[in-house]
VEXTOR-454962 format. One record per residue: residue number from 0; residue in one letter; z negated, y, x negated of N, C-alpha, C, O, CB in turn. Coordinates in Angstrom, 3 decimals. Glycine has a CB too. Layout:
BEGIN
<NUM,A,<Z,Y,X>,<Z,Y,X>,<Z,Y,X>,<Z,Y,X>,<Z,Y,X>>
...
END
This chain:
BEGIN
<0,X,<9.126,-24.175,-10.534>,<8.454,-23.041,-9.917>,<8.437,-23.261,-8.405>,<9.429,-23.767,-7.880>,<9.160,-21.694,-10.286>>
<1,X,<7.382,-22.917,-7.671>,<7.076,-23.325,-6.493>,<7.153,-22.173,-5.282>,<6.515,-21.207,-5.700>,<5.781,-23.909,-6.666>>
<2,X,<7.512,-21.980,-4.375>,<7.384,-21.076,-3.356>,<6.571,-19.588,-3.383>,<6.679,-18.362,-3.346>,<6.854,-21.851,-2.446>>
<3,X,<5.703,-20.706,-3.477>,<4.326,-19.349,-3.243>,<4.199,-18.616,-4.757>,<3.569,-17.562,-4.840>,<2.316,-20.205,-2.779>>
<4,X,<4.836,-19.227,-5.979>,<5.342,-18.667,-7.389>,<5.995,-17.163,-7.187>,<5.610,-15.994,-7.198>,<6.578,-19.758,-8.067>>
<5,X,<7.172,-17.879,-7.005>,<8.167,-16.686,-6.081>,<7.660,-15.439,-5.885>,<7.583,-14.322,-6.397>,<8.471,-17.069,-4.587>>
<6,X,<7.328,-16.116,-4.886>,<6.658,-14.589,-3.623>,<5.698,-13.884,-4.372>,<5.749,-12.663,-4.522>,<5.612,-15.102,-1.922>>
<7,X,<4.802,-14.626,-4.859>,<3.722,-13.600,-5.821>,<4.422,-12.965,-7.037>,<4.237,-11.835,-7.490>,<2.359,-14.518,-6.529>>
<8,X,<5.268,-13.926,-7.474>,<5.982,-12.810,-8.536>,<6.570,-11.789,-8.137>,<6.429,-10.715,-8.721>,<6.962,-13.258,-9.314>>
<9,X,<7.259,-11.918,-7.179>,<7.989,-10.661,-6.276>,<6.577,-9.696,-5.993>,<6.585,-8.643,-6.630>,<8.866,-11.332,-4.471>>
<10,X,<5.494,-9.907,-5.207>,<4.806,-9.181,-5.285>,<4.250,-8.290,-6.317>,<4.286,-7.065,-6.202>,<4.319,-9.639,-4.893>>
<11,X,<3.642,-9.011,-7.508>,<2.984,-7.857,-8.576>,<4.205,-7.635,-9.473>,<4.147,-7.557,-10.700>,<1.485,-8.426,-9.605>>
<12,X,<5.278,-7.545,-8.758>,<6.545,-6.970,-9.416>,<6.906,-5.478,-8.679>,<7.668,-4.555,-8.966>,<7.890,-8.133,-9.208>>
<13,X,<6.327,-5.636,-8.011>,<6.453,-4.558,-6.665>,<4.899,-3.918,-6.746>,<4.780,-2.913,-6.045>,<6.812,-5.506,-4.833>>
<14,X,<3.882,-4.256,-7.360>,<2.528,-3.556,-7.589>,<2.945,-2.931,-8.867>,<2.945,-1.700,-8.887>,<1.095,-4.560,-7.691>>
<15,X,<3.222,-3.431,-9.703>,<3.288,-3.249,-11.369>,<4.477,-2.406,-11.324>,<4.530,-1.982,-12.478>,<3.505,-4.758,-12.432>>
<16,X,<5.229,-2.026,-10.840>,<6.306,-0.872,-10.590>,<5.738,0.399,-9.739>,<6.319,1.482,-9.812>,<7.612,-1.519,-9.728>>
<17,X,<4.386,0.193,-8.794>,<4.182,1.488,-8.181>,<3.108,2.010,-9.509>,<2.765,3.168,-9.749>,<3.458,1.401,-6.367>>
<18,X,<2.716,0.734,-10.266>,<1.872,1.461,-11.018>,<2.742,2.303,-12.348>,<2.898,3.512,-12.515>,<0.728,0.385,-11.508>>
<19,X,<3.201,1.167,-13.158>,<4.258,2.058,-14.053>,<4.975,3.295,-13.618>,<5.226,4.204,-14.409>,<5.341,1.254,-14.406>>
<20,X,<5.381,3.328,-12.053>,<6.090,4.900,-12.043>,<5.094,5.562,-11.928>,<5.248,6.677,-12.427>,<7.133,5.382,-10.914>>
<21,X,<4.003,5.380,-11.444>,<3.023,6.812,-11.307>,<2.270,7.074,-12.985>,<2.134,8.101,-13.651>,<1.452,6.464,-9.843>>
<22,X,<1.996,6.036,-13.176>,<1.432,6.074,-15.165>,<2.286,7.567,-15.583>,<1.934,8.727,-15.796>,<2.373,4.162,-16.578>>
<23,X,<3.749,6.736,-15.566>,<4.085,7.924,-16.499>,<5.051,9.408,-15.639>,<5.972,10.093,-16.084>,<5.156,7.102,-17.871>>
<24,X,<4.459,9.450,-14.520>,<4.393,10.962,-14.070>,<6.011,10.655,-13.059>,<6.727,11.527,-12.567>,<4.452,12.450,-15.774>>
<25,X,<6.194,9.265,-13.006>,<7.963,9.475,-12.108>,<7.724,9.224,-10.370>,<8.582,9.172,-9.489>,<9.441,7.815,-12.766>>
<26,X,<6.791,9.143,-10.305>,<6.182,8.992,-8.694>,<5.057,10.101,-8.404>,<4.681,10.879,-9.280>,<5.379,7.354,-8.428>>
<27,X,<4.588,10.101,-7.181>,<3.406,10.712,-7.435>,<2.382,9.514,-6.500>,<2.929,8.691,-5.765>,<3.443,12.503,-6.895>>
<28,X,<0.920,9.571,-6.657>,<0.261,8.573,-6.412>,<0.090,8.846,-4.863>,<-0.244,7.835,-4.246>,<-0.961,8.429,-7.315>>
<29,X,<0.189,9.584,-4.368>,<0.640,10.112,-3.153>,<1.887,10.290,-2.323>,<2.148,11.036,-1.379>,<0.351,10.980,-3.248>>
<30,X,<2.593,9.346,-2.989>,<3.674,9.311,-2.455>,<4.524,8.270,-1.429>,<4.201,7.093,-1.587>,<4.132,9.471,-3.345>>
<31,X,<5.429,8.483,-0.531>,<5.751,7.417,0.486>,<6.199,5.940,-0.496>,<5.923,4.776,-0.206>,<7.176,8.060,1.595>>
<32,X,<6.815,6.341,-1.477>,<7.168,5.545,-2.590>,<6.308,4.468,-2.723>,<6.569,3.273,-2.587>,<7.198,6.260,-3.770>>
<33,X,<5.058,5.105,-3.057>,<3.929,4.350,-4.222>,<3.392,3.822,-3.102>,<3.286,2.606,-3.258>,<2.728,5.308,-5.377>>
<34,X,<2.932,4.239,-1.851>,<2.202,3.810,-0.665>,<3.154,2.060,-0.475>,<2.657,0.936,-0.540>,<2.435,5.250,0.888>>
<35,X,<4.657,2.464,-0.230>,<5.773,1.132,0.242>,<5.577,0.062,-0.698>,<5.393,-1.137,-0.488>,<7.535,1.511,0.171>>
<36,X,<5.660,0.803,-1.923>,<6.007,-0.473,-3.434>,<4.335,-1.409,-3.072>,<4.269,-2.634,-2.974>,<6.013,0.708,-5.920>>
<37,X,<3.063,-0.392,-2.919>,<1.829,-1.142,-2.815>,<1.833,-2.239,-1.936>,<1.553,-3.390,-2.269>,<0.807,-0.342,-2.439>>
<38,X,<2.307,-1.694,-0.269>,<2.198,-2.114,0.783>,<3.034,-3.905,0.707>,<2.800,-5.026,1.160>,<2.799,-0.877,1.741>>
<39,X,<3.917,-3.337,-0.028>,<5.081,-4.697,0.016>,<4.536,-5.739,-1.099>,<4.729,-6.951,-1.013>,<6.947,-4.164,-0.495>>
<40,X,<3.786,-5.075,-2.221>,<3.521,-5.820,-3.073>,<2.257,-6.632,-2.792>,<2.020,-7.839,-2.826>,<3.529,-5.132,-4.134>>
<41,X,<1.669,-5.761,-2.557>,<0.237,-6.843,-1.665>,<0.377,-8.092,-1.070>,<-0.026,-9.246,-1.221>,<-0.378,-6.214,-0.348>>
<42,X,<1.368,-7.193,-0.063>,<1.835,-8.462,1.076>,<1.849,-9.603,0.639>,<0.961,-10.446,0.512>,<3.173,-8.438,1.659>>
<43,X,<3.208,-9.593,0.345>,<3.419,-10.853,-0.549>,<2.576,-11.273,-1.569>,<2.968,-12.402,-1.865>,<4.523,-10.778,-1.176>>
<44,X,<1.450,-10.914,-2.398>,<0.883,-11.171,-3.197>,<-0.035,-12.180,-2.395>,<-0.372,-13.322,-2.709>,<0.469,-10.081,-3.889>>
<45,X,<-0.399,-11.301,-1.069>,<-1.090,-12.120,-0.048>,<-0.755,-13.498,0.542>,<-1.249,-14.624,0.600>,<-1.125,-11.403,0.927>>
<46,X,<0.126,-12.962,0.870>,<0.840,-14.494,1.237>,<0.605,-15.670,0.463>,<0.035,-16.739,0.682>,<2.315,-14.457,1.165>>
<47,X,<1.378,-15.025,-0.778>,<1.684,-16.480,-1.847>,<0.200,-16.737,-2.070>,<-0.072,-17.937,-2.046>,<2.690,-16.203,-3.636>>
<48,X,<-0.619,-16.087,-2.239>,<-2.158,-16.462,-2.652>,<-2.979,-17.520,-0.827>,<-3.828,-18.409,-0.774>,<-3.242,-14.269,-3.103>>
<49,X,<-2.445,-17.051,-0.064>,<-2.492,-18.088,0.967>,<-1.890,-19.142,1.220>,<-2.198,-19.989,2.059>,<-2.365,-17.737,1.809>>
<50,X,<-0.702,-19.131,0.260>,<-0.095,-20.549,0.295>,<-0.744,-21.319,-0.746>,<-0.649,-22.513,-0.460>,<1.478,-20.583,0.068>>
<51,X,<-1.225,-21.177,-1.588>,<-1.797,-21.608,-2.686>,<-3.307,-21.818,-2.628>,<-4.096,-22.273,-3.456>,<-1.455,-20.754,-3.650>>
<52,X,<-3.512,-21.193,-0.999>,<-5.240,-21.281,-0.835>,<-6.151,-21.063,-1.816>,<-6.870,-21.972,-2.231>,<-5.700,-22.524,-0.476>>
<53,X,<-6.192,-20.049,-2.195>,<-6.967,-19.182,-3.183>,<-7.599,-17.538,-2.418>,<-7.183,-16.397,-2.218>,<-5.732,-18.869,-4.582>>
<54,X,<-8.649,-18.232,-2.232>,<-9.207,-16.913,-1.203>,<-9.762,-15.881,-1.625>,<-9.889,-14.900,-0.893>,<-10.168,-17.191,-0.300>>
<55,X,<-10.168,-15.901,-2.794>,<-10.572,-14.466,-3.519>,<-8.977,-13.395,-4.076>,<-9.025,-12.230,-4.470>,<-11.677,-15.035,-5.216>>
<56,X,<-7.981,-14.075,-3.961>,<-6.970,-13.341,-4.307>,<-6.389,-13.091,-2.947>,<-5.701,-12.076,-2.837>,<-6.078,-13.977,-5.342>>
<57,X,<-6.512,-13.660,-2.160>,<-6.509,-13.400,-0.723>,<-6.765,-11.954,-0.132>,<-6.135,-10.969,0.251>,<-7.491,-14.249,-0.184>>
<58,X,<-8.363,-12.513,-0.322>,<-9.413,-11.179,0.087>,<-8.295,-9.774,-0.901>,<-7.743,-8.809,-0.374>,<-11.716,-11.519,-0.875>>
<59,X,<-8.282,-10.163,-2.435>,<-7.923,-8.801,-3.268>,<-5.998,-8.433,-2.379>,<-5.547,-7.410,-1.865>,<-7.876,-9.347,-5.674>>
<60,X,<-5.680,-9.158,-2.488>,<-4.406,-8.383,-2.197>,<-4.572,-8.252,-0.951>,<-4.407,-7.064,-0.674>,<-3.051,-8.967,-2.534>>
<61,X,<-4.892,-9.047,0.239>,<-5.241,-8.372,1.757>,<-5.683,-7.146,1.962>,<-5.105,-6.389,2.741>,<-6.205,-9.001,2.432>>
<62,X,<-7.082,-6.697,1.088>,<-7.618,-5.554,1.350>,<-6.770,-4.412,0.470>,<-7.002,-3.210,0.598>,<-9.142,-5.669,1.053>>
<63,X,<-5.931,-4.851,-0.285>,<-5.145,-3.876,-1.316>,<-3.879,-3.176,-0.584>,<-3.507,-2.009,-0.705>,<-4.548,-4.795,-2.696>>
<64,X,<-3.163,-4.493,0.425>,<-2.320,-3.990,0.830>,<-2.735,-3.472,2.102>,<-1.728,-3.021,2.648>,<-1.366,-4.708,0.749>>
<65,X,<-3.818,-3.314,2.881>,<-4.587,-2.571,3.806>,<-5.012,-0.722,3.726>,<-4.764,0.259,4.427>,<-5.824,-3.413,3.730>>
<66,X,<-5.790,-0.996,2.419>,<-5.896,0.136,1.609>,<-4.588,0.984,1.778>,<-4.574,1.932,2.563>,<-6.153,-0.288,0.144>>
<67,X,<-3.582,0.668,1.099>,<-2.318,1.479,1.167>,<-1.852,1.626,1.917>,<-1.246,2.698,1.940>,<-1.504,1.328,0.688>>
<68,X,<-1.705,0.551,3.364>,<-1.531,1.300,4.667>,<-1.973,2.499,4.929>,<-1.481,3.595,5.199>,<-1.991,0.715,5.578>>
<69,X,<-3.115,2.001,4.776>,<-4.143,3.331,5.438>,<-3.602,4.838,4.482>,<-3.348,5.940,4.969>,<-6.342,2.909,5.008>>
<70,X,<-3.547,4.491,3.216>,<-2.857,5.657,2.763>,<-1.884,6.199,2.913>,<-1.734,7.394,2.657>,<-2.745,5.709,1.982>>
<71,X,<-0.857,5.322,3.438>,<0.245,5.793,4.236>,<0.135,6.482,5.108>,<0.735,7.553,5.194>,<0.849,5.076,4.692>>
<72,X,<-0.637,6.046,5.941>,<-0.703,6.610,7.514>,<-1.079,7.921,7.560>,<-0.486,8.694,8.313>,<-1.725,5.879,8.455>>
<73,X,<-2.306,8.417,6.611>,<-2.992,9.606,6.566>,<-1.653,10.281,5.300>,<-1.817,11.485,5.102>,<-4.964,9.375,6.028>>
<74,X,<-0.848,9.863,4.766>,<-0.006,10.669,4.362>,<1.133,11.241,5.027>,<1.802,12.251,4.808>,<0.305,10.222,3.519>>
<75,X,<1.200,9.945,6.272>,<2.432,10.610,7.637>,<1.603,11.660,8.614>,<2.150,12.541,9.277>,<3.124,9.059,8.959>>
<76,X,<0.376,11.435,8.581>,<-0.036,12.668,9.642>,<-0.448,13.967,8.991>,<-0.580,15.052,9.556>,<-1.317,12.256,10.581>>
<77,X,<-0.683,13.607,7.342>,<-0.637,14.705,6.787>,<1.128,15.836,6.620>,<1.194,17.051,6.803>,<-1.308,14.151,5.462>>
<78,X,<2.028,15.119,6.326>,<3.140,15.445,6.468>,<3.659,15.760,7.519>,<4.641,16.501,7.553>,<3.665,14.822,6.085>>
<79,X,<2.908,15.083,8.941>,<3.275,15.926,10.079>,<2.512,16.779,10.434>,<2.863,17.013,11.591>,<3.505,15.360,11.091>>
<80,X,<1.511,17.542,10.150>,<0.793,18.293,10.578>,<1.527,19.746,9.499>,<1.795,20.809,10.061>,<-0.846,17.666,10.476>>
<81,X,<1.710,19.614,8.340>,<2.418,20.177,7.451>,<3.500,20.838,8.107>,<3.469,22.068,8.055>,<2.793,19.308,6.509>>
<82,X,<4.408,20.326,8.686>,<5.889,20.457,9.135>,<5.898,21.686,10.198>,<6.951,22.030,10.735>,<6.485,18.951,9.874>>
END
């Protein structure tokens, strides 16, 4: 098993856990939780798919773990505007 193996497994280990907790109702899809598990899982999904130079999985987990930033962010200013 090779490096960039690793890391991507770590990644959609960390996607496939924000998804399983929200499936069955133990997260919410809106949550700082599900936003982190995405954010981290991407990443690395990203990575290892750049070590492996594979650019369409690139593009998918780059813009995936972007996406969930962004959902983060509008969930911290939603939570601070809340407060």
């Amino acid at each position: 098993m090779q490096l960039a193996d690793i890391i991507s497994g770590f990644g959609v280990t960390f996607i496939l856990a924000a998804f399983f907790l929200s499936t069955f109702k133990l997260i919410k899809i809106d949550s700082f939780l599900y936003f982190i598990l995405n954010i981290i899982g991407a990443g690395l999904a990203c990575y290892g798919s750049i070590l492996i130079k594979s650019l369409p999985f690139t593009l998918l987990e780059g813009i995936w773990a972007l996406v969930a930033f962004i959902g983060l962010i509008k969930l911290l200013i939603k939570t601070k505007h809340t407060t």
